[in-house]
Z-matrix of the N, CA and C atoms (Angstrom, degrees):
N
C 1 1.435
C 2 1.530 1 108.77
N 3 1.458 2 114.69 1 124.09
C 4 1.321 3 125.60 2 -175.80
C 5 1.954 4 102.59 3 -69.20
N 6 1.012 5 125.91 4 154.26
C 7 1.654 6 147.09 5 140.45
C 8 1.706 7 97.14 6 -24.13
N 9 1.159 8 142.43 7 136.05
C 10 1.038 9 125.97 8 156.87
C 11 1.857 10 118.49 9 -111.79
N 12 1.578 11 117.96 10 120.25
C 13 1.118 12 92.75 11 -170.82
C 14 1.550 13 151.16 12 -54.87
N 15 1.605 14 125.02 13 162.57
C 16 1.464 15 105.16 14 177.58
C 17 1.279 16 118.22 15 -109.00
N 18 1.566 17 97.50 16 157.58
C 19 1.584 18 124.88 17 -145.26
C 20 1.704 19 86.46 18 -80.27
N 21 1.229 20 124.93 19 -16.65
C 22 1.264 21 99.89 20 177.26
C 23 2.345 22 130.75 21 -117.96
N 24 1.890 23 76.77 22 22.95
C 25 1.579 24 103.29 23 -175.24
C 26 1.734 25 102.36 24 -101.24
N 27 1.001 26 122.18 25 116.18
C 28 1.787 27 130.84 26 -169.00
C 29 1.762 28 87.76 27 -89.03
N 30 1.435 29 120.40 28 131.89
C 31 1.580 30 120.10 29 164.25
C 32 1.751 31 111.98 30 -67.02
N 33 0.946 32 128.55 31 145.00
C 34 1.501 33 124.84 32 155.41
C 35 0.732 34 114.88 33 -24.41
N 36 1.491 35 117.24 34 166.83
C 37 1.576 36 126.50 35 153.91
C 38 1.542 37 117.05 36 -79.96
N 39 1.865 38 92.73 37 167.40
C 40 1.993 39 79.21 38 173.31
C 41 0.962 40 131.52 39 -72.66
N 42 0.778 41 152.55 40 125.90
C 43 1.790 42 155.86 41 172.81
C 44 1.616 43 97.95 42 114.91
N 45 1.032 44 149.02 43 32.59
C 46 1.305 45 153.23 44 128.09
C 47 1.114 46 110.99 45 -33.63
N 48 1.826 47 145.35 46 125.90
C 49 1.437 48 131.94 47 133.82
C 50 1.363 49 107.92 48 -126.84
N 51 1.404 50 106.87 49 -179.71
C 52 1.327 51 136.03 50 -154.20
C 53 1.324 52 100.28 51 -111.83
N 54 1.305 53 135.56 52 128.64
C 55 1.460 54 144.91 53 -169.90
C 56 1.609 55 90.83 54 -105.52
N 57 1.316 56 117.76 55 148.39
C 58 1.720 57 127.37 56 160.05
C 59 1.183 58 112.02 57 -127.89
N 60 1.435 59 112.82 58 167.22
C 61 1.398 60 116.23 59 142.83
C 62 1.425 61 103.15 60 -115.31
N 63 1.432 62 101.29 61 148.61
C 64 1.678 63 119.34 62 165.10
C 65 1.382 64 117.96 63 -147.45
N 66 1.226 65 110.50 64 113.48
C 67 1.751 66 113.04 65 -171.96
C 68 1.337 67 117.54 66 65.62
N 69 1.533 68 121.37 67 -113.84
C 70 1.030 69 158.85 68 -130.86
C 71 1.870 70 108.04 69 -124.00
N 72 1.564 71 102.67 70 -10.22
C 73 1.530 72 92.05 71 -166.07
C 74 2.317 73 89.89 72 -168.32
N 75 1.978 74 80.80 73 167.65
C 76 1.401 75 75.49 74 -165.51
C 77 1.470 76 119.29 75 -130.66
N 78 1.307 77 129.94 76 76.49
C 79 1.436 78 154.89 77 -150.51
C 80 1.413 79 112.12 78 -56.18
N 81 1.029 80 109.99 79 169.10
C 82 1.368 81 117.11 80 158.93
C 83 1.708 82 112.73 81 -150.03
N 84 1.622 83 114.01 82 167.39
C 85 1.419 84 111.44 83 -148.56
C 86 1.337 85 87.01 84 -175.86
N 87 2.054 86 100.91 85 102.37
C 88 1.635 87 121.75 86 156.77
C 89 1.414 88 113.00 87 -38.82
N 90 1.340 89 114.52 88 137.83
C 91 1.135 90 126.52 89 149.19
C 92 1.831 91 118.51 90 -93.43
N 93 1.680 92 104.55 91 124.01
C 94 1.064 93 115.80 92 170.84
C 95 1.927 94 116.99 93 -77.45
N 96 1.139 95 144.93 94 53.51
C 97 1.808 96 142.00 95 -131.08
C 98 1.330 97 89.19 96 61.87
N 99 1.605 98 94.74 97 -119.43
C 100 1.343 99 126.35 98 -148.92
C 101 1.828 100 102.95 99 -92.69
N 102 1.426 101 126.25 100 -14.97
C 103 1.385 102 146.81 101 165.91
C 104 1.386 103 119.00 102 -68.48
N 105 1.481 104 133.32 103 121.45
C 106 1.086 105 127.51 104 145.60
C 107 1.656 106 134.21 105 -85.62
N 108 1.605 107 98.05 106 131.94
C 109 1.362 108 111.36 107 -138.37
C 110 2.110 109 73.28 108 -91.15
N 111 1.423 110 108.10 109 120.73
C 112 1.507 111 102.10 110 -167.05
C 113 1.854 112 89.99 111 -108.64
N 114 1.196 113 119.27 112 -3.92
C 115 1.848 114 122.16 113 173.50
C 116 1.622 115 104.86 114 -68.04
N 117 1.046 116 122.25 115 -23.59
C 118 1.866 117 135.80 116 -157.72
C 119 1.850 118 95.50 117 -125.44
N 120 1.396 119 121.18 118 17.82
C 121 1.478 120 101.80 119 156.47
C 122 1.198 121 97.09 120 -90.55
N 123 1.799 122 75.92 121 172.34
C 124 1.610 123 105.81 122 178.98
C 125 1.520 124 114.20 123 -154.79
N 126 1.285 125 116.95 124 167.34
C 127 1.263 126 119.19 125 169.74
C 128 1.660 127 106.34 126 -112.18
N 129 1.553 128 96.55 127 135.36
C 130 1.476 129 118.05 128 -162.13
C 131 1.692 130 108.69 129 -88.53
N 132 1.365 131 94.24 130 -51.96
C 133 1.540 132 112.70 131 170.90
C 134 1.280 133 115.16 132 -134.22
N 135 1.420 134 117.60 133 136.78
C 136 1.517 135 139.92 134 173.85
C 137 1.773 136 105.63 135 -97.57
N 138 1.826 137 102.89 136 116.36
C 139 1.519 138 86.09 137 -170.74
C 140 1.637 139 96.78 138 -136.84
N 141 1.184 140 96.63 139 74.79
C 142 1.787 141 107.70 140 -179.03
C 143 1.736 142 114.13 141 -35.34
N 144 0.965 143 124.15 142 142.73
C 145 1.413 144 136.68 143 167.39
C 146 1.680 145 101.68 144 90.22
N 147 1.259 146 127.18 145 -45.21
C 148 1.562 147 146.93 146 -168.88
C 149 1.382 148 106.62 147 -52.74
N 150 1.482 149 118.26 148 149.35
C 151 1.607 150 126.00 149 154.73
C 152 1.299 151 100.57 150 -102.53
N 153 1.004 152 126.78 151 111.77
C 154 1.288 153 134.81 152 166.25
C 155 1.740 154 109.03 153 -80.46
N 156 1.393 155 102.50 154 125.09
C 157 1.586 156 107.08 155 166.27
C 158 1.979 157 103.74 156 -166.23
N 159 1.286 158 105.34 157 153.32
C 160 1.625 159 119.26 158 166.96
C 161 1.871 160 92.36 159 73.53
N 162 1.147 161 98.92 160 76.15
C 163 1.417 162 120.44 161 -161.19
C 164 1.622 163 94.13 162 -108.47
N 165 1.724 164 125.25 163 135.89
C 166 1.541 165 127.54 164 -152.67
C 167 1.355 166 90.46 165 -164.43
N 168 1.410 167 109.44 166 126.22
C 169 1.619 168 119.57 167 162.68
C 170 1.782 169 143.71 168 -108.12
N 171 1.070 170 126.91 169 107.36
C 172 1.437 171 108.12 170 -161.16
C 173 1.156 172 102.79 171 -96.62
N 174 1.687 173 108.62 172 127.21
C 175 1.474 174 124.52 173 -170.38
C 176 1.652 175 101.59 174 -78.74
N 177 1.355 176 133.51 175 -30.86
C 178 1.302 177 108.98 176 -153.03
C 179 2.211 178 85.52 177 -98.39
N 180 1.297 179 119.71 178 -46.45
C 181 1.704 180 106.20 179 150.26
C 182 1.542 181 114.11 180 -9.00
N 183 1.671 182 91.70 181 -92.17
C 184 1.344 183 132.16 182 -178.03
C 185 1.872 184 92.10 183 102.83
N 186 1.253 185 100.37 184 54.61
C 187 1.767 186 112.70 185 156.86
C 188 1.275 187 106.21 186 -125.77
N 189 2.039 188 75.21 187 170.86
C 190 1.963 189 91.65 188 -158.06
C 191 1.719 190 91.12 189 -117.96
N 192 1.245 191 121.71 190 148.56
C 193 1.224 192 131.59 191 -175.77
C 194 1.245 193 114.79 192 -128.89
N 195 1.502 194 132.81 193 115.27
C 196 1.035 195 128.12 194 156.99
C 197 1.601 196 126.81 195 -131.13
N 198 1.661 197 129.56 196 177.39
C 199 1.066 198 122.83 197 166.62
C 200 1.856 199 102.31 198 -97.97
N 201 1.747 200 85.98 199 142.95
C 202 1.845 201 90.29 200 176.31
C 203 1.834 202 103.34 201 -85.61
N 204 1.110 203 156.58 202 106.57
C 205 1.584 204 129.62 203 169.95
C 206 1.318 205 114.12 204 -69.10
N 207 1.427 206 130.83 205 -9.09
C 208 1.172 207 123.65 206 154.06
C 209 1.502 208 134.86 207 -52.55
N 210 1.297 209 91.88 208 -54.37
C 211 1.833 210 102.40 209 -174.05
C 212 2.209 211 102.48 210 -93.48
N 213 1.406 212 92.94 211 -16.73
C 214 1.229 213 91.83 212 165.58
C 215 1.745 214 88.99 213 80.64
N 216 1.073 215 131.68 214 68.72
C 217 1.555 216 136.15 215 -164.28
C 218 1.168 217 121.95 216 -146.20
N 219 1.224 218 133.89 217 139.29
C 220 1.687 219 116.57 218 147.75
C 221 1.288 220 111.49 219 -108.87
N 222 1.299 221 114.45 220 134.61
C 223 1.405 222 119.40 221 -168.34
C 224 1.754 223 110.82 222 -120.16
N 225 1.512 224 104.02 223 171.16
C 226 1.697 225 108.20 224 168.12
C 227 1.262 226 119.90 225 -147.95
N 228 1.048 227 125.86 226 139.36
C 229 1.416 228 121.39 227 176.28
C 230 1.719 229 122.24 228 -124.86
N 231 1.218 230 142.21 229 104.36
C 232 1.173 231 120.95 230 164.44
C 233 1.503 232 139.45 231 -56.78
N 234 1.954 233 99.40 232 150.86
C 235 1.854 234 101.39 233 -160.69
C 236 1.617 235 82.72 234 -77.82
N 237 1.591 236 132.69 235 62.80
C 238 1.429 237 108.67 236 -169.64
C 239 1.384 238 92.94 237 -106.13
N 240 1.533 239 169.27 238 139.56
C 241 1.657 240 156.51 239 136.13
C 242 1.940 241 86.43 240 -9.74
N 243 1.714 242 86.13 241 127.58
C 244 1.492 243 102.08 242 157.57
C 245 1.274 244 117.22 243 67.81
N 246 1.384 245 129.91 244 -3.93
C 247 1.116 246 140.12 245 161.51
C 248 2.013 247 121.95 246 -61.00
N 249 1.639 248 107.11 247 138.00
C 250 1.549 249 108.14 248 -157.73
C 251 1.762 250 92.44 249 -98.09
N 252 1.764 251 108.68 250 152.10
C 253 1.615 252 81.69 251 145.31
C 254 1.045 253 131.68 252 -83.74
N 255 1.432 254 123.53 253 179.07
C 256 1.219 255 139.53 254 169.53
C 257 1.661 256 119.30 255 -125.82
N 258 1.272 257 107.27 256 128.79
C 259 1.725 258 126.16 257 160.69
C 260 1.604 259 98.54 258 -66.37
N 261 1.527 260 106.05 259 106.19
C 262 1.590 261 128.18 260 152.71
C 263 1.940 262 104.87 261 -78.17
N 264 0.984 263 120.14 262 -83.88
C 265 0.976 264 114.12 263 159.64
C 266 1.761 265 153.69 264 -109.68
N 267 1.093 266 131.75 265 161.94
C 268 2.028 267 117.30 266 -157.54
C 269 1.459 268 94.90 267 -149.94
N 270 1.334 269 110.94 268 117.17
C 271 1.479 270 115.32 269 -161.50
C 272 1.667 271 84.07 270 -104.49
């Protein structure tokens, strides 16, 4: 027996996805409604050496924010082509 949905939860829109962190790098992942469409991820940023976690996006920017626990950082990067990150802050 499936979950049945609730009458008072609205699905996304189309083209909605879901940003992660995992390890080393920081993905993103279409939403199909209420389905994640896992054929159409991707990785957004590749961030060698880093723990990536507590990962934050600003839509009207259109940057991605996270803390490194490796380097002990909070960093940002813009969704711009060719754009670097940057250390906001280095404790």
């Amino acid at each position: 027996m499936r979950p049945q949905p609730r009458p008072d939860v609205t699905p996304p829109p189309t083209g909605t996805s879901l940003l992660y962190a995992q390890g080393q790098q920081i993905g993103v992942l279409p939403l199909n409604g209420t389905q994640m469409d896992k054929q159409r991820s991707s990785v957004l940023l590749a961030l060698h050496g880093s723990i990536v976690v507590g990962i934050d996006y600003d839509c009207r920017e259109r940057k991605v924010y996270w803390t490194d626990l490796a380097g002990r950082t909070i960093n940002r990067a813009s969704l711009e082509p060719g754009s670097e990150p940057e250390i906001i802050i280095n404790t």
